[in-house]
N, C-alpha and C positions, 0 to 999 in steps of 0.2 A: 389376437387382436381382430375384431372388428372394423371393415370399412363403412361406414351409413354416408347419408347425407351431408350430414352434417360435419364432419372430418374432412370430406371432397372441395364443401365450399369456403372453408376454413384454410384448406391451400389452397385454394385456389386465391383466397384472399392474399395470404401472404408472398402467394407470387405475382399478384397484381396481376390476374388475367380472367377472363368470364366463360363459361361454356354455359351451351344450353343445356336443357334437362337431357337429350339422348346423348350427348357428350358425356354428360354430368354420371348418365349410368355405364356407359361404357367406362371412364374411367374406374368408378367405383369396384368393376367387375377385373378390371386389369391389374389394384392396387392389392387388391383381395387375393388374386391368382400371384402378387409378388411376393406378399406376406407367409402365404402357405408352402411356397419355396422355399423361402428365406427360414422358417420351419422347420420343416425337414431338414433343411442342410445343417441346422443347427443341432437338432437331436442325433445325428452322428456322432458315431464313438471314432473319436479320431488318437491317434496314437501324438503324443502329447511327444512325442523325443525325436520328432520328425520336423528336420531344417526346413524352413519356408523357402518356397521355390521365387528366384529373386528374374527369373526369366527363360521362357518358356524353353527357347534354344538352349542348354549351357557351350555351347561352339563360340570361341572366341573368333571375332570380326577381323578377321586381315587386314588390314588398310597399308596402304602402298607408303612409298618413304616421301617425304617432304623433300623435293628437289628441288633449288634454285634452277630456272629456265628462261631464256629469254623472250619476254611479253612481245605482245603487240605494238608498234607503235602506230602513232594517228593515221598515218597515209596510209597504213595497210586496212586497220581496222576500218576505216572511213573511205574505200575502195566502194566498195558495193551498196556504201548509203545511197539511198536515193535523192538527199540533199542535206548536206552540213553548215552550219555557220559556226565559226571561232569552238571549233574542237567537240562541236555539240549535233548530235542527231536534230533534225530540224522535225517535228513530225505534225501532221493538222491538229488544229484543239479540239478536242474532244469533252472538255468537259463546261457545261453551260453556267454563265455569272448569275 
C-alpha cells in the first residue's frame, strides 16, 4: 500500500483535524514506515498450532483475603482536617462560575 497525499488528507479529514504541509509529509513518511511493518510481520510463517499469548506474565496475581476491619470513624478521620463542617472536608473553591 501506498501512502500519497491524498490518503493523508482524507484522514485527516475523517478525523476532523488539519496539519500543515510539513506535518502533512512527516505523517505521510510515519504511515508508510507502519505499513512496511505491518508487512513484514505479516509474511511471517507463523506456526498456526501455537495458543495466543492472553498476557505477557503467565504468574498468577496474589491478592490478599477480603477481611472485615474496623473503619475510621468521623472524629478520627476528621482529626487532622484543617476545617470540616457537618461530616464534610471544607476545602477553598477552586473551580471558576
Amino acid at each position: 500500500m501506498k501512502i500519497d497525499n491524498q490518503l493523508v488528507t482524507h484522514l485527516a479529514q475523517l478525523c476532523h483535524v488539519d496539519f500543515s504541509e510539513s506535518e502533512q509529509s512527516k505523517i505521510k513518511v510515519e504511515l508508510q514506515q507502519m505499513i512496511t511493518f505491518l508487512t513484514k510481520i505479516e509474511s511471517l510463517e507463523i506456526d498456526k498450532n501455537i495458543e495466543p499469548i492472553r498476557h505477557i506474565v503467565n504468574n498468577q496475581i496474589d491478592l490478599r483475603d477480603d477481611i472485615v476491619a474496623q473503619s475510621l470513624n468521623s472524629s478520627v478521620a476528621f482529626k487532622e482536617a484543617p476545617q470540616e463542617k457537618n461530616n464534610f472536608y471544607v476545602v477553598p473553591k477552586f473551580v471558576k462560575p
